[in-house]
C-alpha positions as CSV (number, residue, x, y, z in Angstrom):
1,X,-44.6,-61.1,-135.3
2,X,-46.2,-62.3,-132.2
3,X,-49.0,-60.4,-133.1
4,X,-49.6,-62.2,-136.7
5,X,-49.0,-65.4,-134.9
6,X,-52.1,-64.9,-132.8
7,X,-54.5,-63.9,-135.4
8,X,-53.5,-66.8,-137.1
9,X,-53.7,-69.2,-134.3
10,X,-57.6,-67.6,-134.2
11,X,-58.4,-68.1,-137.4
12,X,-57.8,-71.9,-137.3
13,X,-59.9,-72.2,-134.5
14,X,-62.3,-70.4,-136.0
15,X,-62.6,-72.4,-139.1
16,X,-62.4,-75.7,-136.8
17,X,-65.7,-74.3,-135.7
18,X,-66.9,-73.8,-138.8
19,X,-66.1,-77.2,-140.2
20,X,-67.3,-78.8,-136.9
21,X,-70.8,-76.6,-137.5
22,X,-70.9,-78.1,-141.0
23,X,-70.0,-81.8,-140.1
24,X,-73.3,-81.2,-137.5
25,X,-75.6,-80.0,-139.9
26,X,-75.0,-82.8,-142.7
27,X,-74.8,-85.7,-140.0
28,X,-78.6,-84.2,-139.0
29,X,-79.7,-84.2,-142.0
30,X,-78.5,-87.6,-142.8
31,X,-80.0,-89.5,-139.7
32,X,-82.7,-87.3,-140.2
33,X,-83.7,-88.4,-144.4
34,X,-82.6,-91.9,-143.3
35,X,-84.8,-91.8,-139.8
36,X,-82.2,-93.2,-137.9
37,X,-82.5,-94.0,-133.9
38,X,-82.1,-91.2,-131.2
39,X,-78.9,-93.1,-130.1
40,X,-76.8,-93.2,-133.8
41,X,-77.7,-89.2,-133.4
42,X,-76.1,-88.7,-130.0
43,X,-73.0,-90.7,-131.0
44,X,-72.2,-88.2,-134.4
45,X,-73.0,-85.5,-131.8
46,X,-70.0,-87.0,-129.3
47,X,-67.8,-88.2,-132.1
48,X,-67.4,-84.3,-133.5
49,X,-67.3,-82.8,-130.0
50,X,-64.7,-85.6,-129.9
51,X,-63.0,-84.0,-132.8
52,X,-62.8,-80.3,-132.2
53,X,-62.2,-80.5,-128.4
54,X,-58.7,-83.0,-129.3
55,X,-58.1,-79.9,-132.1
56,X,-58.5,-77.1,-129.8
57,X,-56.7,-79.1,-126.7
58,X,-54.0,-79.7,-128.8
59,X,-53.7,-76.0,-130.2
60,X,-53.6,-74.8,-126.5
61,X,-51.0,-77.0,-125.0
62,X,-48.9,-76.3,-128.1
63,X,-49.4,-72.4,-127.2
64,X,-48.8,-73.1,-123.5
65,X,-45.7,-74.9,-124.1
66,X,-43.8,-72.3,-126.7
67,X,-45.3,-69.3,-123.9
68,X,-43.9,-71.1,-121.1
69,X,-40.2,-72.2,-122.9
70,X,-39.9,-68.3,-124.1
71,X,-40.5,-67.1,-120.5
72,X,-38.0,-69.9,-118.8
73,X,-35.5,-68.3,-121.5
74,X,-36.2,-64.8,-120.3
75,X,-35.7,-65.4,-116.8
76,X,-32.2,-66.4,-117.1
77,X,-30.5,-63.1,-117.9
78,X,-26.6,-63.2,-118.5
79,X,-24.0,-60.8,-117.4
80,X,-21.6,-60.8,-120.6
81,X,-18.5,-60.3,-118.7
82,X,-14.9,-59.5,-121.1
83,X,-12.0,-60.4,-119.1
84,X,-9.2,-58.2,-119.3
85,X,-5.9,-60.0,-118.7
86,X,-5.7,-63.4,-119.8
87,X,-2.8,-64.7,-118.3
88,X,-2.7,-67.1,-115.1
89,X,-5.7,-65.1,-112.9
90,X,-7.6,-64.2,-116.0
91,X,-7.9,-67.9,-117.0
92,X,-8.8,-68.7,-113.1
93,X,-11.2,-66.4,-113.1
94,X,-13.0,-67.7,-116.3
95,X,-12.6,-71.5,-115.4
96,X,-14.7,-70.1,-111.8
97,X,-16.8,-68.2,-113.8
98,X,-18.1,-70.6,-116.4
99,X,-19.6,-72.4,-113.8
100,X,-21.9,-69.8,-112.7
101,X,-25.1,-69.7,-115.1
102,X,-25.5,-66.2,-114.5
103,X,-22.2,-65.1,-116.2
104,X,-21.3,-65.9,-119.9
105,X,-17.4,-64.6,-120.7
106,X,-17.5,-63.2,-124.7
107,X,-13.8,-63.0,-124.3
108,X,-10.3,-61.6,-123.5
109,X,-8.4,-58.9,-124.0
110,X,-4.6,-58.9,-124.0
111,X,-1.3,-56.8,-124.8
112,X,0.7,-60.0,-126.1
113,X,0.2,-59.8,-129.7
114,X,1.1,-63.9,-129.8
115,X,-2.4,-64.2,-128.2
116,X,-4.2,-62.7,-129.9
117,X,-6.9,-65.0,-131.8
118,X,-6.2,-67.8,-130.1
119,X,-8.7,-69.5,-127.7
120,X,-8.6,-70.3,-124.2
121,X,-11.3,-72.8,-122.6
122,X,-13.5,-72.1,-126.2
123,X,-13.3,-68.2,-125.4
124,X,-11.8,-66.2,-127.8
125,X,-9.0,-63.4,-127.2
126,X,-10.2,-60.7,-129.0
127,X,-7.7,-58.2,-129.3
128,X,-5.2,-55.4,-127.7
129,X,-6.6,-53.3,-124.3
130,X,-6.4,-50.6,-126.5
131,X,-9.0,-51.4,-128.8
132,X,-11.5,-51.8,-125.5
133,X,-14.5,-49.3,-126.0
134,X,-15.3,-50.9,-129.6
135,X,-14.6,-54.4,-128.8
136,X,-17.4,-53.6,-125.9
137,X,-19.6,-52.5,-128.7
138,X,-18.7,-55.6,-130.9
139,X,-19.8,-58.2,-128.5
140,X,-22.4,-56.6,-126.4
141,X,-20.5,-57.0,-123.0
142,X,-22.3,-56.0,-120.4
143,X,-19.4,-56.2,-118.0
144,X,-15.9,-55.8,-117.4
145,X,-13.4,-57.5,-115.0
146,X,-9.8,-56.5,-114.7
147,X,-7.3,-59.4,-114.0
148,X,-3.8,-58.5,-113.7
149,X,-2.8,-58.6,-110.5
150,X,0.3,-57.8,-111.0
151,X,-0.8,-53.9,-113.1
152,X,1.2,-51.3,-111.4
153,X,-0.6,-48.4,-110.0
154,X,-0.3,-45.5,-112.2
155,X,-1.4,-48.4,-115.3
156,X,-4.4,-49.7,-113.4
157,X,-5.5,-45.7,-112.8
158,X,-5.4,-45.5,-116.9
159,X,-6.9,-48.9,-117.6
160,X,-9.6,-48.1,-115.0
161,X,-10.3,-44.3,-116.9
162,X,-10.6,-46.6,-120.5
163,X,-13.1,-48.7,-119.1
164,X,-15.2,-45.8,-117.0
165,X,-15.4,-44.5,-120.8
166,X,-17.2,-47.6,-121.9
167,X,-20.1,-46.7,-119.1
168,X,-20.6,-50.1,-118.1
169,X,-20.0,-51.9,-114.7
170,X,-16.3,-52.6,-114.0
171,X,-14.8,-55.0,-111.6
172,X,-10.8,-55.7,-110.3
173,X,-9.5,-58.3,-109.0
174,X,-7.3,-57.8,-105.9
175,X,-3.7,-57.0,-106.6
176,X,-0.2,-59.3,-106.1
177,X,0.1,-56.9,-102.3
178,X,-3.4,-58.0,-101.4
179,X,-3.3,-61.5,-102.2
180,X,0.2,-62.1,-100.7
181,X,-0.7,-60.5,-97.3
182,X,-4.0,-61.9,-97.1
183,X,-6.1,-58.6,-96.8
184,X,-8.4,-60.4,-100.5
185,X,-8.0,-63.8,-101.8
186,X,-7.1,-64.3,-105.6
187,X,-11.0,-65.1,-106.6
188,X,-12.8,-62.1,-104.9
189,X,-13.5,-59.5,-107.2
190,X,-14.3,-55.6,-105.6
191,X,-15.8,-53.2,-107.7
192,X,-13.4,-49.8,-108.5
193,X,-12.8,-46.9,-106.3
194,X,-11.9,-43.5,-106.2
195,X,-8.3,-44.5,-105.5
196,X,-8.1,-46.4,-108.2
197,X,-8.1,-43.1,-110.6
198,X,-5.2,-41.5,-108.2
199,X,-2.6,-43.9,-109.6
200,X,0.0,-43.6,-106.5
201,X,1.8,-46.8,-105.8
202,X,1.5,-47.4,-101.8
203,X,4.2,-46.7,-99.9
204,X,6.4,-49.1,-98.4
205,X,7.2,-47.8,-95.0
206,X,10.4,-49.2,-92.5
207,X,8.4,-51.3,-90.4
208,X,11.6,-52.0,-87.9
209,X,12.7,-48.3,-87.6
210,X,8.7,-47.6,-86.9
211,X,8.8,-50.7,-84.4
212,X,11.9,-48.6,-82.8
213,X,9.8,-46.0,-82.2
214,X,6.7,-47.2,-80.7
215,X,7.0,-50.6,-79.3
216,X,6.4,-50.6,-75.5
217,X,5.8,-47.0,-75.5
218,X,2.4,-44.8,-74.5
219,X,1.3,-42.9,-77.3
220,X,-1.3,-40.0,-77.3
221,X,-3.6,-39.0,-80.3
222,X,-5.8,-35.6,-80.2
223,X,-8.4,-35.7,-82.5
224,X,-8.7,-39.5,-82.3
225,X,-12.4,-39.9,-83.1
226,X,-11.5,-37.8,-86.2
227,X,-10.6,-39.0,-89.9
228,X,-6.9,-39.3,-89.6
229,X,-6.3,-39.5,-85.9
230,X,-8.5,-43.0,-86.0
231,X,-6.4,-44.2,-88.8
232,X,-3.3,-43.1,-87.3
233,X,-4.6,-45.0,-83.9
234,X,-5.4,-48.5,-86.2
235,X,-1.9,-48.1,-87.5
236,X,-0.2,-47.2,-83.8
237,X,-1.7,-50.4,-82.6
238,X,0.5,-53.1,-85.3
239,X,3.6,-51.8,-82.8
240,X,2.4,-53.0,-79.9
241,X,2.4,-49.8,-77.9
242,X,2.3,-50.0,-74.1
243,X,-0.8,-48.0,-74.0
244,X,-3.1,-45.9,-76.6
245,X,-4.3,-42.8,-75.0
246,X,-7.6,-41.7,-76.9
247,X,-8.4,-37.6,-76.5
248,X,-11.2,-36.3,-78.1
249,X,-13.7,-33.5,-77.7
250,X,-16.4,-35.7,-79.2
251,X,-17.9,-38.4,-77.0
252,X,-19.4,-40.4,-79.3
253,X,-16.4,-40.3,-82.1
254,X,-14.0,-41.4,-79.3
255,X,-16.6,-43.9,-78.0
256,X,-16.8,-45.3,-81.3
257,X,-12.8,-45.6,-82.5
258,X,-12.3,-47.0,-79.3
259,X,-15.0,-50.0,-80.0
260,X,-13.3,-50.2,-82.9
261,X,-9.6,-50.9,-81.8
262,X,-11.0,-53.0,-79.1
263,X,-11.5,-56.0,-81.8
264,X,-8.3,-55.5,-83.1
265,X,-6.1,-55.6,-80.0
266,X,-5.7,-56.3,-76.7
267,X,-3.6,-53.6,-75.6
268,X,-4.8,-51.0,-73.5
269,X,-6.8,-47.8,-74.7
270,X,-7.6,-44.7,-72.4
271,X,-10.3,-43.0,-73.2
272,X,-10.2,-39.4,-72.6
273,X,-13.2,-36.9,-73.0
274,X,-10.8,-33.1,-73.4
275,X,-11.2,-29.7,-75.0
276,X,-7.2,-28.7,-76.5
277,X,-8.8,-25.2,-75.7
278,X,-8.6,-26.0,-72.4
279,X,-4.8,-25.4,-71.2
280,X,-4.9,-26.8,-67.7
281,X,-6.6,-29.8,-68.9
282,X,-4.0,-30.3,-71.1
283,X,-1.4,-30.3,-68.2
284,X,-3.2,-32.5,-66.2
285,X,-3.8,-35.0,-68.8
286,X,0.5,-35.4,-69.6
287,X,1.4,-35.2,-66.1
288,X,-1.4,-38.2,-65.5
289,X,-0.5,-40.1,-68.6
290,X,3.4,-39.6,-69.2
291,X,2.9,-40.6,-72.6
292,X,6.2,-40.9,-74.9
293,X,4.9,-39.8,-78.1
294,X,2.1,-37.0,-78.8
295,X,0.4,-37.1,-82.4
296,X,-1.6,-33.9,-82.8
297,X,-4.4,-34.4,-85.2
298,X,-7.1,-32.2,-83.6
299,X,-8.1,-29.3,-85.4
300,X,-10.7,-27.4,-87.3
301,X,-10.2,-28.3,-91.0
302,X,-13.2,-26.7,-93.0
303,X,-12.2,-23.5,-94.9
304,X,-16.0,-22.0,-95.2
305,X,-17.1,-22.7,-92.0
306,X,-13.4,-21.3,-90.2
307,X,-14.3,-18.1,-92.8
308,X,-17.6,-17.3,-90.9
309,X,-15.8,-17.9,-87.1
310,X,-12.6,-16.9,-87.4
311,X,-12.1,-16.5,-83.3
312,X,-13.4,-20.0,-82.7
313,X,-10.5,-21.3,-85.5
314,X,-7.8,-19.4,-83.5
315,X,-8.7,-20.4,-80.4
316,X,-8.7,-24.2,-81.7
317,X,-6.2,-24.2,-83.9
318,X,-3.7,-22.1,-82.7
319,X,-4.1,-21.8,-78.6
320,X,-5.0,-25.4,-79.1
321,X,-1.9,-26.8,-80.4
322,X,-0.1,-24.0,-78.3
323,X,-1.8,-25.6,-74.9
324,X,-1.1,-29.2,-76.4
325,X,2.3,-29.1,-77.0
326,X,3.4,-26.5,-74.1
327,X,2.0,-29.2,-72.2
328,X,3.8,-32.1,-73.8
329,X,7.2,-30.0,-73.6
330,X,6.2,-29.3,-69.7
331,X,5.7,-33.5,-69.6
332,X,9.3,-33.9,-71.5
333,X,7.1,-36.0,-73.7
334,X,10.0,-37.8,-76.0
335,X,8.3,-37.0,-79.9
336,X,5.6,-34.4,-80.8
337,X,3.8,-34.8,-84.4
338,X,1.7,-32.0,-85.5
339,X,-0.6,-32.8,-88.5
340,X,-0.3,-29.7,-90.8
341,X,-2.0,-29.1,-94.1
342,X,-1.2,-27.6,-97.7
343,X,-3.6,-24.6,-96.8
344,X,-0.8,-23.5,-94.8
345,X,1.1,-22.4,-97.6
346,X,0.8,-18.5,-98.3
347,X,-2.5,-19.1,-96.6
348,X,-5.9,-16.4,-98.1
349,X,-8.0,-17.8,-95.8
350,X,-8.4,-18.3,-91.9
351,X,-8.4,-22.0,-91.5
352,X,-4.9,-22.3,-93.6
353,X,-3.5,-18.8,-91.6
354,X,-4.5,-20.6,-88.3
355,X,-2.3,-23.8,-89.4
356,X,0.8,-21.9,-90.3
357,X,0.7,-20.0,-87.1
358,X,0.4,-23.3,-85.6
359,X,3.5,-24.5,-87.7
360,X,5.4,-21.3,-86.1
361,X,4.4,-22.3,-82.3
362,X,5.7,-25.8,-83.3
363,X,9.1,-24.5,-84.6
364,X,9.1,-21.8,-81.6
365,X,8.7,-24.5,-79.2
366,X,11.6,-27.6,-80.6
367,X,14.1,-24.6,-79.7
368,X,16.2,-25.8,-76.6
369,X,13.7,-28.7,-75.9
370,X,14.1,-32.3,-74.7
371,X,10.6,-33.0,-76.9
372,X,11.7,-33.9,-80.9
373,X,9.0,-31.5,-82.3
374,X,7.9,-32.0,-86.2
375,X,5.2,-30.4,-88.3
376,X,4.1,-33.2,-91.3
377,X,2.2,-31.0,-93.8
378,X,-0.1,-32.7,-96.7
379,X,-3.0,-32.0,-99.0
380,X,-6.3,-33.5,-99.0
381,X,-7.2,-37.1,-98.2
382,X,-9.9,-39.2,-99.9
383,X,-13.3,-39.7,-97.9
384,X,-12.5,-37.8,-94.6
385,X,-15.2,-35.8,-92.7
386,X,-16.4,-32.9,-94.5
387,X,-14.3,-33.3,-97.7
388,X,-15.9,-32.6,-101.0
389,X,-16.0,-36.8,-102.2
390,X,-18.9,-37.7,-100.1
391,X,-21.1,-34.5,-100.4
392,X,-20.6,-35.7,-104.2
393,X,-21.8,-39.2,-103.6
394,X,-24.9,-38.0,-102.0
395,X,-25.8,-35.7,-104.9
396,X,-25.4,-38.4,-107.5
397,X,-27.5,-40.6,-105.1
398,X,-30.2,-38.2,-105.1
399,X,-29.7,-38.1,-109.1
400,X,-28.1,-34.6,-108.8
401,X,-27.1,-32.1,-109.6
402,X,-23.5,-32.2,-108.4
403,X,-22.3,-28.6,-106.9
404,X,-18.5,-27.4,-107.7
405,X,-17.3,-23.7,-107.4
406,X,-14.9,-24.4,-109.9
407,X,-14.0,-26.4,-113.5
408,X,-10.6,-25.1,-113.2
409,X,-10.3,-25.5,-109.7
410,X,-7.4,-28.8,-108.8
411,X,-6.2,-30.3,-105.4
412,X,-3.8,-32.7,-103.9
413,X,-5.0,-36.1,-102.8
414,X,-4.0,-38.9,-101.2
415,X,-5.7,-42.1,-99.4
416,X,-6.2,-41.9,-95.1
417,X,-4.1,-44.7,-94.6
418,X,-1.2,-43.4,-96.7
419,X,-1.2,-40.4,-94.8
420,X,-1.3,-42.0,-91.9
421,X,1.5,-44.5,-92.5
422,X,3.5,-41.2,-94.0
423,X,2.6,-39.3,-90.6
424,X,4.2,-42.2,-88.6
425,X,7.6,-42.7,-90.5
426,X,7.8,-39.2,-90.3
427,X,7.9,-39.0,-86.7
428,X,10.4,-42.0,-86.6
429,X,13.0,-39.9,-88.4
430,X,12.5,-36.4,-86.7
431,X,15.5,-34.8,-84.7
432,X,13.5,-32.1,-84.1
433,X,12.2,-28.8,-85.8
434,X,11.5,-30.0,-89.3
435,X,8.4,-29.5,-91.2
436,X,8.1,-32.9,-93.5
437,X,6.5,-32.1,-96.8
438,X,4.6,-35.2,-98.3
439,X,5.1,-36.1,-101.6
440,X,0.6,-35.8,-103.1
441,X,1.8,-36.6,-106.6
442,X,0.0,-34.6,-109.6
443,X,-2.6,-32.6,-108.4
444,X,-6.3,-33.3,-109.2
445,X,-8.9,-31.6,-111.4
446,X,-12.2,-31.4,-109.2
447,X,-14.4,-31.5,-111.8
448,X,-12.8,-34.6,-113.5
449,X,-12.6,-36.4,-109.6
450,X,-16.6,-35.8,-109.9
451,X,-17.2,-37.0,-113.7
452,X,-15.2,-40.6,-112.5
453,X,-18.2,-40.5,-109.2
454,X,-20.8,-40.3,-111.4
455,X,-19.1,-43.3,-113.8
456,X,-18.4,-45.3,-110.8
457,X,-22.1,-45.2,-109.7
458,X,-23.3,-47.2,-113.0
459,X,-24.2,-43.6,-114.6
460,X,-23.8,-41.8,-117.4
461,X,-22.5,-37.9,-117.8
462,X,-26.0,-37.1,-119.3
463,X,-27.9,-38.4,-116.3
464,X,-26.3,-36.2,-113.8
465,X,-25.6,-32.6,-114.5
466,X,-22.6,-30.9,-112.9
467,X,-22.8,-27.0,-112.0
468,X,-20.5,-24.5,-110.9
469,X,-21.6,-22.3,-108.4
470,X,-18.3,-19.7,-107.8
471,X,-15.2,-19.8,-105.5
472,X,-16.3,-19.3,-101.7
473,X,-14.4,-17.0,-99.6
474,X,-10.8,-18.3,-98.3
475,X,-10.7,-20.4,-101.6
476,X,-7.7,-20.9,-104.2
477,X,-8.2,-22.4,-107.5
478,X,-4.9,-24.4,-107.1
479,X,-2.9,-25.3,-103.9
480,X,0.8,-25.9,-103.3
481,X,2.8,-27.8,-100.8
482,X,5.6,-25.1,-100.8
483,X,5.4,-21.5,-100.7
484,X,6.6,-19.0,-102.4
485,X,9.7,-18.3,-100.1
486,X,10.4,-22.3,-99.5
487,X,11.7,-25.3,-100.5
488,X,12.6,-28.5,-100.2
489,X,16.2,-28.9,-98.1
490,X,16.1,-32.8,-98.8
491,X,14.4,-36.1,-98.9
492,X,14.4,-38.6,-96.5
493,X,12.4,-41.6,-97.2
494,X,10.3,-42.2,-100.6
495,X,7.5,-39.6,-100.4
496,X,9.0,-37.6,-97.6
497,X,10.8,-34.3,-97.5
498,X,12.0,-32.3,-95.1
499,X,10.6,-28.0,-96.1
500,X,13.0,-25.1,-95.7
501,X,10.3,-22.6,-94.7
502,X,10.3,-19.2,-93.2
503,X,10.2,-18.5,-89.6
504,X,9.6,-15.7,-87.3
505,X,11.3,-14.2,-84.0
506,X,10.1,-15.6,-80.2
507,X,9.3,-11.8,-79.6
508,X,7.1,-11.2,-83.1
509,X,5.0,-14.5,-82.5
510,X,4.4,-13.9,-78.2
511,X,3.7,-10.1,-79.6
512,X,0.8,-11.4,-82.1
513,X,-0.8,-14.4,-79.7
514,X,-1.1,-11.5,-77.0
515,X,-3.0,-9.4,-78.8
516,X,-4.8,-11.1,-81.4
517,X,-8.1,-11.9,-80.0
518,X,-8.5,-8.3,-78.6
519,X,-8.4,-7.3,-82.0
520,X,-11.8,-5.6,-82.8
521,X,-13.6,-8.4,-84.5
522,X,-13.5,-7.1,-88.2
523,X,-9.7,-6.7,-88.0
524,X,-9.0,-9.8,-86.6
525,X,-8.8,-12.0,-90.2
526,X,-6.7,-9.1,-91.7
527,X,-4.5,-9.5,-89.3
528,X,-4.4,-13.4,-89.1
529,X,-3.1,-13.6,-92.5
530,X,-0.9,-10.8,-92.9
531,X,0.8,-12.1,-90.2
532,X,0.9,-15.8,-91.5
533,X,1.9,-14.9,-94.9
534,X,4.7,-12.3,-93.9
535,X,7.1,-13.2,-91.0
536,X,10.6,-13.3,-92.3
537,X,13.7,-15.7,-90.4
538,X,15.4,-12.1,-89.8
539,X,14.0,-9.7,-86.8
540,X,14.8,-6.6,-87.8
541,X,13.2,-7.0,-91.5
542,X,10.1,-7.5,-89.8
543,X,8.2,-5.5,-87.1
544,X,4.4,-5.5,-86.2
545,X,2.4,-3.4,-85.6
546,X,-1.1,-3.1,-83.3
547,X,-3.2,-0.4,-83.5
């Protein structure tokens, strides 16, 4: 159309010349038959120059004028945002909105059928949540904000999957927890996250009983640089410890958690540079520090890597929790906390064979101690080192493809600070010897936990292509919190258990850490994880043999 308008626009001007031309000619050839002055002639010259410049000046700023009120319209772009929720904080959020050019609300969606088709501040409610991914399509919305603070978990985790379905940008406001303790005020608005999709209500934990536990008392983390051993430290600090005693391998992790705490407390953190590996180091470090409680959260976690050095994932995972809490027993340390993991269960691989050995020396060592010792066993937790959430963000940043081994592959997951609060309430109610099973809800399928990345990053399934590549050694399509020869004696507190497992005689498990890393290096796995998957409670059903 614009097109036609400008051919137009040249053909008038055209014909202005032409008439202008004509006008010239015939005023000529009037002064000319009538011999009129030199002077009359110049003023017919300036009277139609007069003419056809006001025509054409006129033609252009009428041109200018529709150009420049077309481009002033373009530049104002509007995010058409639909509102779902249009109770109390929907209607806040709209009145705040509707002040801000840049947003134009097309409407609400709501489950209360008496709202439906009514109007709210001139915007319409459309229609049920249910009918979201075609009322998206009906008025063009560009956006979406969810505004029910109030939405249980497990609801908001399927509301947030309906509108991931509609591949268009979706916003939450923060929920009733949030806004009452003052973490997000009632008008800021956070884009989803991954934890949105898991759909587990947090956990209320006994803040007096945990108090009772820690308060005035000097508490020691291995692995405090790492994922959960930092968390755990942010959450040790809101009981006002005496001291928090920081031991890491890593100088720069345990530089940089203790930068961190610094600007949240004022209580005092040691910092302590220490290899678990290293058993006289560990006895030096409780006899210096005395501390009352021990949470043991160093350890080698990766499955692939442990696969290719088997003797370096014994020698952390197992001497190093043996050195650890020998030394903590030696230091009649009051609580021990070892941080366990799902692989541990009727282990196939080294890392999760290393772990339940670990579990053993744990349960070896509460026997006829002073210490309270506890194993707290979980699955996987969102965005900790080395886990498989951000190695998927970085391939959908780099427009993919996205690498899984397995469609059919599913794991346990859980947030860091829910573990960590569930570590710490755990270690308030041990009496010693139990291994505390954490509840991880339904399990996850890794290829859907990728399809909801690439939504959440603005994208569509077509844009970023997902490819299996195979199970890697030491893997297992699906993990359990139980094995096959356990159970769960009884529950506790709300997402805690306490595991009947399997043990193994003092004289079986001194027989296997004796000999194990003499082993000729291609027997050493095979023997790892025959000996993890089959110790029984009774000696004499059991017996190993060394060659």
């Amino acid at each position: 159309m614009r097109f036609y308008q400008l051919q137009i626009e040249s053909l008038t001007n055209e014909r202005l010349l032409v008439s202008a031309t004509v006008l010239t000619v015939i005023a000529f050839g009037t002064l000319a038959l009538y011999q009129l002055s030199m002077l009359t002639c110049m003023s017919a010259l300036l009277f139609t120059g007069y003419l056809l410049s006001s025509r054409i000046a006129y033609q252009f700023l009428k041109k200018h004028a529709r150009e420049s009120k077309k481009f002033s319209a373009s530049e104002v772009t509007h995010v058409r945002l639909l509102i779902i929720g249009a109770g109390q904080a929907g209607i806040h959020m709209a009145e705040r909105l509707k002040q801000n050019p840049q947003y134009k609300i097309v409407g609400f969606l709501d489950d209360d059928y008496k709202k439906i088709g009514l109007h709210v501040n001139d915007i319409p409610i459309l229609g049920e949540i249910s009918l979201l991914k075609s009322i998206v399509k009906k008025v063009d919305a560009s956006q979406i904000l969810i505004a029910i603070p109030s939405l249980q978990k497990e609801r908001l985790s399927r509301l947030v999957e309906k509108c991931l379905q509609t591949n268009i940008k979706t916003q939450v406001m923060p929920s009733v927890d949030d806004i009452v303790n003052g973490t997000l005020a009632i008008n800021k608005v956070r884009d989803i996250k991954i934890e949105d999709l898991l759909g587990r209500e947090e956990v209320e934990v006994d803040t007096k009983l945990l108090n009772e536990t820690l308060q005035g008392k000097r508490v020691l983390v291995t692995g405090a640089g790492g994922s959960i051993g930092s968390e755990i430290c942010r959450q040790v600090i809101q009981s006002n410890p005496a001291c928090l005693i920081l031991l890491g391998h890593g100088e720069n992790s345990i530089y940089e958690i203790a930068q961190q705490l610094s600007k949240l407390t004022t209580i005092p953190l040691v910092k302590v540079i220490g290899d678990i590996r290293d058993r006289d180091a560990m006895n030096e470090i409780m006899h210096k520090y005395q501390p009352h409680i021990v949470y043991h959260a160093a350890a080698h976690k990766h499955v692939p890597l442990m696969e290719d050095n088997p003797a370096e994932s014994i020698k952390n995972n197992i001497f190093g929790t043996k050195n650890v809490a020998q030394a903590a027993k030696n230091a009649k340390v009051e609580r021990f906390v070892m941080i366990s993991s799902d692989k541990a269960v009727d282990p196939p691989n080294i890392m999760g064979a290393t772990k339940r050995v670990a579990e053993l020396i744990i349960q070896q060592l509460s026997k006829n101690s002073v210490t309270k010792f506890a194993v707290v066993r979980f699955g996987n937790v969102l965005g900790s080192r080395g886990s498989v959430i951000p190695l998927f963000q970085k391939q959908i940043q780099k427009g993919g493809p996205i690498t899984l081994t397995d469609a059919r592959m599913t794991r346990y997951f859980m947030t860091i600070p829910e573990a960590a609060r569930l570590v710490l309430q755990a270690s308030s109610l041990s009496k010693g010897g139990e291994v505390f099973i954490l509840d991880m809800g339904e399990p996850v399928k890794i290829s859907d936990l990728a399809k909801n990345l690439i939504r959440l990053s603005g994208l569509s399934l077509q844009q970023i292509e997902i490819i299996e590549t195979g199970i890697r050694p030491g893997e297992k399509l699906h993990e359990v919190l139980l094995g096959e020869h356990e159970r769960l004696q009884t529950k506790v507190f709300n997402k805690i258990f306490i595991g009947q497992t399997t043990s193994c005689s003092d004289e079986q498990l001194h027989d296997f850490l004796t000999t194990i890393l003499y082993a000729p290096e291609f027997e050493i796995k095979d023997r790892l994880i025959k000996f993890a998957n089959h110790h029984v409670q009774q000696e004499e059903e059991y017996k190993w043999k060394f060659s």
